[in-house]
N, C-alpha and C positions, 0 to 999 in steps of 0.2 A: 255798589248799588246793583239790585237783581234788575233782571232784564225787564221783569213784570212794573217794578218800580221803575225801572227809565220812562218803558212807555206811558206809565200811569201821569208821573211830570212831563212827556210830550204834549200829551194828550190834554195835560190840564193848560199847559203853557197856551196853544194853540187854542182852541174854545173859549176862553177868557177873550180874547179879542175878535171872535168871530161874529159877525151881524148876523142878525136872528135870519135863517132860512127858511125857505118857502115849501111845505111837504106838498111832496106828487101823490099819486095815486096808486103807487108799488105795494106790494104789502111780500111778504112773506113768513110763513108759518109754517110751523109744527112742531116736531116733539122729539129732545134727545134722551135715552137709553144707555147703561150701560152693556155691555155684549151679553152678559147675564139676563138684560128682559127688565132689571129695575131702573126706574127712573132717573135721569142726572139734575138734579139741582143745582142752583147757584153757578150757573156754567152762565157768563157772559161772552154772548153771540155775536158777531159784526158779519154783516151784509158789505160784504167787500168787491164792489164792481169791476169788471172784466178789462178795465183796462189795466189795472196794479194788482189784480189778483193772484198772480204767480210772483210776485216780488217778494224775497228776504223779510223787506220792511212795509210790507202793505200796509200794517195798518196806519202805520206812522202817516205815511203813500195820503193814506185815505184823510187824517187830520190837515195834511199841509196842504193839499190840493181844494180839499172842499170850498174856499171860499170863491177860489176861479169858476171851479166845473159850477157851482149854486148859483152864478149869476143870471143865466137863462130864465131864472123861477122855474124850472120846470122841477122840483123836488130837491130829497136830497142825496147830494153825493154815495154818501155810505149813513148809515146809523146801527145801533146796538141794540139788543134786550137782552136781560137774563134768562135765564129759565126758573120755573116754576118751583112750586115741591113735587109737581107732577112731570116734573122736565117739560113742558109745553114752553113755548114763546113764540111771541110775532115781533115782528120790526118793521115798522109803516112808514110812509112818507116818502119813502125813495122814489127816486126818477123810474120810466120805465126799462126794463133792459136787463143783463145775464149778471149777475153775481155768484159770487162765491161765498159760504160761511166759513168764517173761522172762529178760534177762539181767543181770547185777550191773553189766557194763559199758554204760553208757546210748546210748556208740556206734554197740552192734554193733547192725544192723539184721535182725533176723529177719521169717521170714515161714512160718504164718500170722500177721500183727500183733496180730491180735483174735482168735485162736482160740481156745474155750472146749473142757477136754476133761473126760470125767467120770470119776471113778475106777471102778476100775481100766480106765487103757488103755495099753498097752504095745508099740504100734506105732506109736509118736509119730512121723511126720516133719519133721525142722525142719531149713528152709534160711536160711543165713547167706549176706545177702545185700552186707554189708559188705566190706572187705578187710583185712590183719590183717597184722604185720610179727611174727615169733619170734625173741626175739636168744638165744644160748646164747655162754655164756664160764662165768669161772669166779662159783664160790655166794657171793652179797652181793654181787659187784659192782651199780653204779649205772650206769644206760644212761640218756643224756640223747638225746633226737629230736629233731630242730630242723624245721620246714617250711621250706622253702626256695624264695622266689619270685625266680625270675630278673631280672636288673637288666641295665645296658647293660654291655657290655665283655666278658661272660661270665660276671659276679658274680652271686653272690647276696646276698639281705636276709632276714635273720632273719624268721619268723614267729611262729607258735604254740610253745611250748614243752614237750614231757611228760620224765617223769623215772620210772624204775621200778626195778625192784631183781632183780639174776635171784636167783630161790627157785621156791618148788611146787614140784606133783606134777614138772614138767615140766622144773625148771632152768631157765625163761628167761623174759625180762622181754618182754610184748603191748602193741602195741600197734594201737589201730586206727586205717589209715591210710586215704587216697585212690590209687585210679587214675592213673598217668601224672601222679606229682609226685616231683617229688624233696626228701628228704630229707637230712640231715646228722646220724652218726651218730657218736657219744661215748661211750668204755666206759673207766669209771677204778675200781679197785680197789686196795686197801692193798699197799703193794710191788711194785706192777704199774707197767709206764710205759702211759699215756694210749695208745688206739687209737680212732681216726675211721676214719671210712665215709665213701661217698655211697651211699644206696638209692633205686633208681628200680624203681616196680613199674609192670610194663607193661600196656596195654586187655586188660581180659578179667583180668587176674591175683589172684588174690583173698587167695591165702597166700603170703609170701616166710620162707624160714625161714633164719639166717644164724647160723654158726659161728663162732665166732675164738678165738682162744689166743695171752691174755696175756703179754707177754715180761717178764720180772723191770725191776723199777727201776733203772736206773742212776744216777751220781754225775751232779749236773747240768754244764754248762758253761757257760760266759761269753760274753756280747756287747755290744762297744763299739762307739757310734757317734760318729762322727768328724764335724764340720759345717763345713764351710768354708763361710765367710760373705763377704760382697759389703765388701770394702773396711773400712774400720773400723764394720760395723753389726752389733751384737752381737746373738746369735740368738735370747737371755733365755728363760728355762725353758722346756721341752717336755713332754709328753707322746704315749708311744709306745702303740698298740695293735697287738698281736701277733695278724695274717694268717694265715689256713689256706690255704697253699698248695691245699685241694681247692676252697674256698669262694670265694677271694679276697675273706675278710669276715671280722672280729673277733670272739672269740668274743662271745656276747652276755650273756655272766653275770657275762666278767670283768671288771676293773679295769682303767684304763690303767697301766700302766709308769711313772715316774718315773728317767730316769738322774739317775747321781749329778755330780758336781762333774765328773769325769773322763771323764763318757760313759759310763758302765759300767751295763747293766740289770741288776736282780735277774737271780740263776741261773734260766737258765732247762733244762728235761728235756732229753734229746737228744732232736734232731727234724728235721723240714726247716721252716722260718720265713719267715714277710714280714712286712716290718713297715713301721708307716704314722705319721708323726711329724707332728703340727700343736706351733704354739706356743700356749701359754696366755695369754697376752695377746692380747688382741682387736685390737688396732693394730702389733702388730707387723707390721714390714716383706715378711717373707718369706712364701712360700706352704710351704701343707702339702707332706707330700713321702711317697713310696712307694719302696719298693724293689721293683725287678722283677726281681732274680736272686733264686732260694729260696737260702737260705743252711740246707746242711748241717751240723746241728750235731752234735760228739761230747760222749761223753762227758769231763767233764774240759778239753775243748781251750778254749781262750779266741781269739775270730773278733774281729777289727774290719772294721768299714762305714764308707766312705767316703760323708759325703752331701753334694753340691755344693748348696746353697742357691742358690734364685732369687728375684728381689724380685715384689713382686705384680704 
């Protein structure tokens, strides 16, 4: 579970049982930035008060304490806003007294880091000094990111892993990336066929915001691979992992392949493919093997691959 998901279930855990609280007259506003001058959206802000504002876990801090520190009526403990499409936000109701903003995402790096403001002040500036990826497709799809650190040949190797969901204000699934790295992007949705990316955000870039429009699912098709073996030395079970053509690397969540008696792989989406076959036996004779032509798949069609085996 990410860390963003823990708090998100603190957070909900805790509020479920909280009695309705009594807003003060605190306000605090304005407007977050990235270091470039443009706007941050979709940034969720907590007004995090002075006395748990330098803790590891403030905001958590800020969910389990509020229903003590609320009993005064005098406002509330801490509370949130988003920002805008203009980065603007206010967060009202609080007590009077010095807080701290942070943000929900433990990522995004803002700056001032330490700055205490008192209520009411309303010309907050805050620069977002981190870098930020916006995917938009369609509502409930799931966007997987992969990091992608460059290997020999032109490949790359799986990294870190996030997975979000496009919803909110905003329609689309955040994340916070690095500067001049490249990622691997995966967008799959019910009746939708699978769409990958590559994103590379370049020096200096701070917000990439990226469109796309899912094509309906099609009927999947067939792919048989054929082994021509070295004289009577039989090739004994395989398994296949299924190559991205953008990546030339396996996804990293899936399963390998298993052909059947026949050569024949599960159905696979239409797509363009490569694929990489070792044998499961640790003594077997032959080496692993790759295809280097992408194979065009339709829907419905059924493709055979011829793969010449070599000994080790």
């Amino acid at each position: 579970m990410s860390k963003a998901l823990a708090l998100a279930t603190l957070l909900l855990g805790c509020t479920s049982a909280r009695p309705a609280p009594v807003d003060g007259p605190g306000t605090l506003a304005g407007r977050a930035r990235f270091v470039d001058g443009h706007p941050a959206p979709d940034l969720e802000l907590w007004a995090v008060p002075e006395e748990v504002a330098l803790l590891p876990n403030a905001l958590a801090a800020c969910v389990e304490q509020a229903a003590e520190r609320e009993r005064d009526g005098k406002g509330l403990f801490s509370a949130h806003a988003r920002t805008d499409l203009d980065g603007r936000f206010a967060i009202a109701g609080l007590r009077e007294g010095r807080y701290m903003l942070r943000c929900s995402r433990p990522t995004v790096v803002l700056e001032p880091r330490h700055g205490f403001y008192q209520t009411p002040t309303v010309n907050i500036a805050l620069s977002v000094e981190s870098s930020r990826l916006r995917v938009h497709a369609l509502a409930g799809a799931r966007v997987r990111l992969v990091e992608l650190n460059e290997a020999a040949g032109g490949r790359y190797q799986a990294g870190q892993i996030w997975n979000e969901t496009i919803g909110g204000p905003l329609g689309c699934a955040s994340f916070d990336v690095q500067q001049e790295t490249t990622y691997g992007l995966r967008i799959e949705a019910k009746g939708c066929a699978v769409y990958e990316d590559l994103v590379f955000l370049a020096q200096n870039e701070f917000e990439q915001v990226k469109e796309y429009r899912l094509e309906p699912q099609r009927p999947p098709g067939r792919v048989r691979l054929v082994l021509k073996s070295v004289g009577d030395l039989a090739p004994g079970p395989c398994e296949v992992d299924v190559l991205s053509p953008l990546t030339l690397a396996p996804d990293p969540e899936a399963e390998p392949l298993r052909p059947d008696a026949q050569g024949w792989l599960p159905p696979l989406a239409p797509g363009r493919y490569l694929f990489a076959l070792r044998f499961r036996d640790p003594l077997s004779p032959y080496r692993s093997i790759e295809t280097r032509e992408v194979l065009e798949l339709a829907s419905e069609a059924e493709r055979e691959i011829v793969l010449t085996l070599t000994l080790r």
